[in-house]
C-alpha positions as CSV (number, residue, x, y, z in Angstrom):
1,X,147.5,202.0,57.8
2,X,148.9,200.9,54.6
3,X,148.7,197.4,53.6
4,X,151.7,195.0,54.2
5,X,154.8,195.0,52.1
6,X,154.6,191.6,50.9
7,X,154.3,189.5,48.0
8,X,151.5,187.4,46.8
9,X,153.1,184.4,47.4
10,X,154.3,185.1,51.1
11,X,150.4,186.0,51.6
12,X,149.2,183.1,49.7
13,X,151.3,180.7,52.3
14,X,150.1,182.4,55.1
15,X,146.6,182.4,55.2
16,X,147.0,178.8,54.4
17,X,149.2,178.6,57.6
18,X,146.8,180.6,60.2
19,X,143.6,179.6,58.6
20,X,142.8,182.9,57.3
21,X,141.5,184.6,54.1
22,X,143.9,186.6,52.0
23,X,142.2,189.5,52.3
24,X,142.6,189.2,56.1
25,X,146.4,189.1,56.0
26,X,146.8,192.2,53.6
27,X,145.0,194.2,56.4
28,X,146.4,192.9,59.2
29,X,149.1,195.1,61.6
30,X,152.5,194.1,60.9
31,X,153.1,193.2,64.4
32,X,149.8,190.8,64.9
33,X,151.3,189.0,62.1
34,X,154.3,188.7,63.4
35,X,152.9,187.2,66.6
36,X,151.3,185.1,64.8
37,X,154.0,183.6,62.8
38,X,156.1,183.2,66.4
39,X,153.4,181.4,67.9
40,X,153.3,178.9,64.8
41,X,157.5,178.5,65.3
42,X,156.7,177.5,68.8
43,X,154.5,175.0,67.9
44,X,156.3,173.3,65.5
């Protein structure tokens, strides 16, 4: 799986978001991520 098509910045603001380290993000499946981002809409 290739890392995610992002840019450092994106990934910078979202491991600040979901509590998670940087490195975590970059390997994470497209789709948990976007799950994850949902479920941070809804609790806003």
């Amino acid at each position: 799986m290739k890392p995610l098509q992002i840019s450092a910045e994106t990934a910078q603001m979202l491991s600040k978001k979901l509590g998670v380290p940087l490195e975590q993000i970059m390997h994470m499946p497209q789709h948990i991520l976007i799950q994850k981002l949902m479920e941070l809409e809804k609790d806003k």
